[in-house]
N, CA, C and O of each residue as an XYZ file, in Angstrom:
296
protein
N       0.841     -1.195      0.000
C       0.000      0.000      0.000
C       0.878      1.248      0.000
O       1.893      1.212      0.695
N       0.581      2.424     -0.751
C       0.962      3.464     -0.593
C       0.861      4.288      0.350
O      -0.227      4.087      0.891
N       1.593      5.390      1.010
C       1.431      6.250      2.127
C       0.688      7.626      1.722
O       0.855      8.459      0.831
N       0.132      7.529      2.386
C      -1.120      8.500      1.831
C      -0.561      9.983      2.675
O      -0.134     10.123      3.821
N      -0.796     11.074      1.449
C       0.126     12.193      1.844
C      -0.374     12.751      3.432
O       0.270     13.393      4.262
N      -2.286     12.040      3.494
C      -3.146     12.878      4.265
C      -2.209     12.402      6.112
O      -2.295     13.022      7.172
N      -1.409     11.106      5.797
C      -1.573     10.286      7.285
C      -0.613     10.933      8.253
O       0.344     11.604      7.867
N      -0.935     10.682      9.698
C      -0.533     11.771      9.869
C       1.304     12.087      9.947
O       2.084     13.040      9.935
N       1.318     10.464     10.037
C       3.090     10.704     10.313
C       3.610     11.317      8.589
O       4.831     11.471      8.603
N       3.235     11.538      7.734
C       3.577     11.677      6.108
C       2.927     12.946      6.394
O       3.987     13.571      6.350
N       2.343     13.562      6.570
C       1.601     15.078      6.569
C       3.048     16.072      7.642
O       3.525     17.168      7.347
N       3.423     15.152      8.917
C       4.135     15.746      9.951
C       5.514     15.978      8.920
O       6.214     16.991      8.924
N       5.662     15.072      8.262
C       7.548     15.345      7.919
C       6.915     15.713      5.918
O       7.688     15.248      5.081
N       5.924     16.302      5.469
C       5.367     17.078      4.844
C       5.781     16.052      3.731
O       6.590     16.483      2.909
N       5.382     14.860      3.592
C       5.412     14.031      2.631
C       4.745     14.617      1.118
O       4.191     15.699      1.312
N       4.701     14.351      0.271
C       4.178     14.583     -0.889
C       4.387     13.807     -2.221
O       5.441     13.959     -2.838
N       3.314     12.897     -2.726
C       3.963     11.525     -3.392
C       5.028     12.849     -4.783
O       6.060     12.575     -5.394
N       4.408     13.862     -4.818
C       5.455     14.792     -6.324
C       6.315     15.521     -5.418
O       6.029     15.913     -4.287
N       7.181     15.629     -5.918
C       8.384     16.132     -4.987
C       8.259     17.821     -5.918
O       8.762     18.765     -5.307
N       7.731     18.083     -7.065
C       7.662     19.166     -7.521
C       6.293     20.173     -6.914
O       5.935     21.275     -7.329
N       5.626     19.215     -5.629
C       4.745     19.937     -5.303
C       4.830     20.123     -3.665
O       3.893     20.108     -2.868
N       6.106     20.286     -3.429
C       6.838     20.370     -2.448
C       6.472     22.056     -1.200
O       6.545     23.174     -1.709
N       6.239     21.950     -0.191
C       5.960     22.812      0.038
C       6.875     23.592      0.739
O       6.963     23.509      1.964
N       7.943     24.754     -0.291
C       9.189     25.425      0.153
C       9.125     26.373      1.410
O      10.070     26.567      2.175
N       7.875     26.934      1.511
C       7.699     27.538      2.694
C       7.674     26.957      3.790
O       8.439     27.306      4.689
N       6.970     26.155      3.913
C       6.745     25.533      5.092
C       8.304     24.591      5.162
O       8.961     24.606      6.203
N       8.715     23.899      4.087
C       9.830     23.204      4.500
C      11.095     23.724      3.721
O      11.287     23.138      2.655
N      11.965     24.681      4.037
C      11.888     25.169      3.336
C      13.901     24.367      2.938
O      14.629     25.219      2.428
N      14.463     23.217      3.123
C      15.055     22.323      3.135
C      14.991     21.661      1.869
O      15.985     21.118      1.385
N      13.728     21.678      1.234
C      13.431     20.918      0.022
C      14.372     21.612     -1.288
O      14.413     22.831     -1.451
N      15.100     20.651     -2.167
C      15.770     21.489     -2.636
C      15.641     20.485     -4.366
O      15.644     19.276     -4.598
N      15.547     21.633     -5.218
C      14.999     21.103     -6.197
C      16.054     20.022     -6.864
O      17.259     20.140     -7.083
N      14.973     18.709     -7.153
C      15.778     17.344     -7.324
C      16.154     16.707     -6.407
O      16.904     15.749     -6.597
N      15.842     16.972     -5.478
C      15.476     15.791     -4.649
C      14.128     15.051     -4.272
O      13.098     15.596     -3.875
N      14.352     13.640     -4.487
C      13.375     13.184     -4.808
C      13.643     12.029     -3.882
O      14.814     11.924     -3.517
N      12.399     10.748     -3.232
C      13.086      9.580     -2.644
C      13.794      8.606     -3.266
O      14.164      7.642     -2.597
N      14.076      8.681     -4.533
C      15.029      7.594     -5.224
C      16.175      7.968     -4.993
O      17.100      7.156     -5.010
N      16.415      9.587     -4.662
C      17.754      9.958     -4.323
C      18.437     10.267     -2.673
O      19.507     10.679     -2.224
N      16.843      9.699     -2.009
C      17.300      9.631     -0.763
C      17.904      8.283      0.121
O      17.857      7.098     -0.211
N      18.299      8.693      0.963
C      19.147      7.373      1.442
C      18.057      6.581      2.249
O      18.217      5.369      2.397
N      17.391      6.961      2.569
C      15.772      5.993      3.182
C      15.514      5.408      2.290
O      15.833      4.221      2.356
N      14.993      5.761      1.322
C      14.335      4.581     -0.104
C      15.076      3.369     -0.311
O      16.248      3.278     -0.677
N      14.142      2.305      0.004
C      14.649      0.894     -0.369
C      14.378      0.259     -1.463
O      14.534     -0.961     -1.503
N      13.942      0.933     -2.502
C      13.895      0.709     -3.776
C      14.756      1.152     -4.638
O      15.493      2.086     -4.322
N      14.823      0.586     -5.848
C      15.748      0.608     -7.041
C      15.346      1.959     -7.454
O      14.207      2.426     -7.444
N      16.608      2.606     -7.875
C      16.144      3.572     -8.757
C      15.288      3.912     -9.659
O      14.652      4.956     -9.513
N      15.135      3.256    -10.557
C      14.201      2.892    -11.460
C      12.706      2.996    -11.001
O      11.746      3.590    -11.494
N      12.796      2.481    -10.267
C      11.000      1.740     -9.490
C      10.566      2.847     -9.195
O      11.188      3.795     -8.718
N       8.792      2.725     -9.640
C       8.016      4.154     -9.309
C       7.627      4.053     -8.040
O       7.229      5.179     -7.740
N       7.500      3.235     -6.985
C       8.217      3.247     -5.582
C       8.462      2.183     -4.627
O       8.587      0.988     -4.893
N       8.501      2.566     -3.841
C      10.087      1.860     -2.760
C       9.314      1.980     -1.519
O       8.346      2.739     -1.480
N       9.775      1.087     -0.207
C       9.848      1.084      0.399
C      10.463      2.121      1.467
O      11.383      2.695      0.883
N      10.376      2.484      2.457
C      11.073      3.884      3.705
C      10.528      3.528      5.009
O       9.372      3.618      5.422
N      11.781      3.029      5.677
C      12.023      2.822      7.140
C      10.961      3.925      7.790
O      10.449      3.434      8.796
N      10.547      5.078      7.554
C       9.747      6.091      7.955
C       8.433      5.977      8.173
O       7.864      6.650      9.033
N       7.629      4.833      7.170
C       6.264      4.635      7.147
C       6.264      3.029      7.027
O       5.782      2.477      6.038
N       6.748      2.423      7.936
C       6.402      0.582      8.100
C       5.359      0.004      7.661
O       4.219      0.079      8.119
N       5.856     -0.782      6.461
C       4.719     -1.560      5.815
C       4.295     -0.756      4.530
O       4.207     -1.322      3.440
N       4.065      0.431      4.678
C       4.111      0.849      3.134
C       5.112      1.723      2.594
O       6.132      2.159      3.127
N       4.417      1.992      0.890
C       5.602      2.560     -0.358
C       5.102      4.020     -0.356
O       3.982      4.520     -0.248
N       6.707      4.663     -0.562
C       6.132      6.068     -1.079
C       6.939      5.913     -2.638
O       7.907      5.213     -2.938
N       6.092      6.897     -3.505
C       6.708      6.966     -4.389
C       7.996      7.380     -4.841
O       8.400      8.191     -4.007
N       8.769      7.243     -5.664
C       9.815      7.224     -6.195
C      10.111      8.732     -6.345
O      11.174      9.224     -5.968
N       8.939      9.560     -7.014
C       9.299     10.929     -7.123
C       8.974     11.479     -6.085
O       9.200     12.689     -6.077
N       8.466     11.006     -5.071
C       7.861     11.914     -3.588
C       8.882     12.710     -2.798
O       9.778     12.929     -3.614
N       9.182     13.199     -1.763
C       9.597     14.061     -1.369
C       8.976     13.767      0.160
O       7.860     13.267      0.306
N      10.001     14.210      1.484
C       9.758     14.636      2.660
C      11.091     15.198      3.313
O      12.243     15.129      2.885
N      10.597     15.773      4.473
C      11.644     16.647      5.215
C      12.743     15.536      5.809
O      13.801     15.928      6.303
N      12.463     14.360      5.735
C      13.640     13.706      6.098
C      14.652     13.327      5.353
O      15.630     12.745      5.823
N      14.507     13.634      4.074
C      15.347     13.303      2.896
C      16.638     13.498      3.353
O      16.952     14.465      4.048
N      17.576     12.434      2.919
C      19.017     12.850      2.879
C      19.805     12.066      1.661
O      19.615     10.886      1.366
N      20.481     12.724      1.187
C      21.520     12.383     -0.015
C      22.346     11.090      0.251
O      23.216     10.889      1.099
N      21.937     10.433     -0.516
C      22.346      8.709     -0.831
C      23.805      9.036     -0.725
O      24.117     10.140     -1.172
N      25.015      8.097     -0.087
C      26.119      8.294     -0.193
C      26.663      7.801     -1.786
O      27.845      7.934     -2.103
């Protein structure tokens, strides 16, 4: 199942399955091109329209989504 942007732990760290609909004000960390395929949480393949994240147990966020926990894949 997918993580639904509304729930509340994905609303708290300002999840958003489009990372281009990112909300800069409020987070304002988000930095264009980053996306969860390029974060180091995503347990999915690059490729894949989405992946798995230690953040929301049991379900996928998408591949192009976006949240404030993002961090740059080593």
């Amino acid at each position: 199942a997918m993580v639904d942007e509304k729930d509340p732990a994905a609303a708290g760290l300002g999840y958003v399955a489009d990372a281009k609909k990112a909300d800069e004000k409020k987070f304002p960390k988000y930095a264009a091109g980053q996306n969860c395929t390029t974060c180091a949480l995503y347990q999915g393949k690059a490729g894949d329209k989405a992946g798995g994240c230690p953040l929301f147990a049991g379900k996928q966020v998408a591949g192009a989504g976006w949240c404030s926990a993002w961090a740059k894949k080593a």
